[in-house]
C-alpha positions in Angstrom: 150.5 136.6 110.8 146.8 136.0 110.4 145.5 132.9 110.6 143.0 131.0 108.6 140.9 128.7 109.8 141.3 129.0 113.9 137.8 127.6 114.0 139.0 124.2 112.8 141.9 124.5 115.8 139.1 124.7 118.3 137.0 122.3 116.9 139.9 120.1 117.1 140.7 120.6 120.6 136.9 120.5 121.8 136.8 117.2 120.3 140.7 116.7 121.5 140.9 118.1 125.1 144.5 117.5 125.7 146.1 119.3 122.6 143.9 122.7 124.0 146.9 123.9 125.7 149.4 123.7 123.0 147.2 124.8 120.0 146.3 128.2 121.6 149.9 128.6 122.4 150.8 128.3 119.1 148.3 130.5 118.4 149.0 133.0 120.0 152.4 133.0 119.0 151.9 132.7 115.2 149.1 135.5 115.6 151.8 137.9 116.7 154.5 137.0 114.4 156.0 138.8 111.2 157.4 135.5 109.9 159.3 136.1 106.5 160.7 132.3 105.9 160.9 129.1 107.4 163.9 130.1 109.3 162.2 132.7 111.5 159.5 130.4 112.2 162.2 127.6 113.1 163.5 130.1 115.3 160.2 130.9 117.4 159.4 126.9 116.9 163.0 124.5 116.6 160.2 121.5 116.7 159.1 122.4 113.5 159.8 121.1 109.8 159.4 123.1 107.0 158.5 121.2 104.2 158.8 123.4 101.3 158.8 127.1 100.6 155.2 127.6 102.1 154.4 124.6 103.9 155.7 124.1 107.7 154.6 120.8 110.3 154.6 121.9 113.7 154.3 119.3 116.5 151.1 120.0 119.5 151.1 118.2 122.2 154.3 116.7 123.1 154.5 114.8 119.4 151.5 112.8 119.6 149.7 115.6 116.8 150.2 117.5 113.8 149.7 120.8 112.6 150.3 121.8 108.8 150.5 125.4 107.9 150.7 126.6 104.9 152.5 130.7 105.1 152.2 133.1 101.8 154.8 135.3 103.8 154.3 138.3 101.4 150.6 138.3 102.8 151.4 137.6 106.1 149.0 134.6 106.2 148.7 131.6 107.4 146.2 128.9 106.3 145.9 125.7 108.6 145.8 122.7 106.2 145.6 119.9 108.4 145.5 118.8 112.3 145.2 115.2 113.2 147.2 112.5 115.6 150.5 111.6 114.6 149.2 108.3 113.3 146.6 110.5 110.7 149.7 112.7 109.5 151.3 109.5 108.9 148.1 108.5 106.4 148.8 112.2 104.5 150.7 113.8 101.5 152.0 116.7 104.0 153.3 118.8 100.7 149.2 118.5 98.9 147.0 118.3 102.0 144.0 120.5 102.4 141.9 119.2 105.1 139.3 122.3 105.5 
């Protein structure tokens, strides 16, 4: 898949130190994946929630962060929508944000 937006993943975890680990994991996982649905991506992540037909939540760092993604799978694209603390997810519409 590519990924849109990496840039805002590492300006997270420069300002986020801890979730460093865990976002360039998933990374480098979604980078190198064909996903075609939500299931396949379940599969290579069973933490994740898929929200709707595009939109999946991924959990970084043990639970205490967020990750929304939003796939057009046809492209093979992935566009990050949001990355916050558990807390800031809480504040969101997961379904309508677009944080960058």
């Amino acid at each position: 898949m590519r990924i849109i937006a990496r840039n805002k993943l590492v300006a997270f975890w420069t300002r986020h130190p801890e979730t460093k680990a865990s976002l360039e994991h998933w990374y480098s996982i979604a980078a190198a994946m064909d996903w075609k649905n939500g299931n396949e991506i379940m599969a290579s992540f069973p933490k994740a929630k898929v929200l709707n037909g595009e939109r999946v939540r991924f959990e970084i760092a043990g639970g205490d962060y967020r990750l929304i993604v939003s796939f057009h799978y046809g492209l093979k694209t992935g566009w990050i929508k949001f990355v916050g603390t558990h807390a800031e997810y809480d504040r969101v519409d997961a379904l309508t944000v677009d944080q960058f």
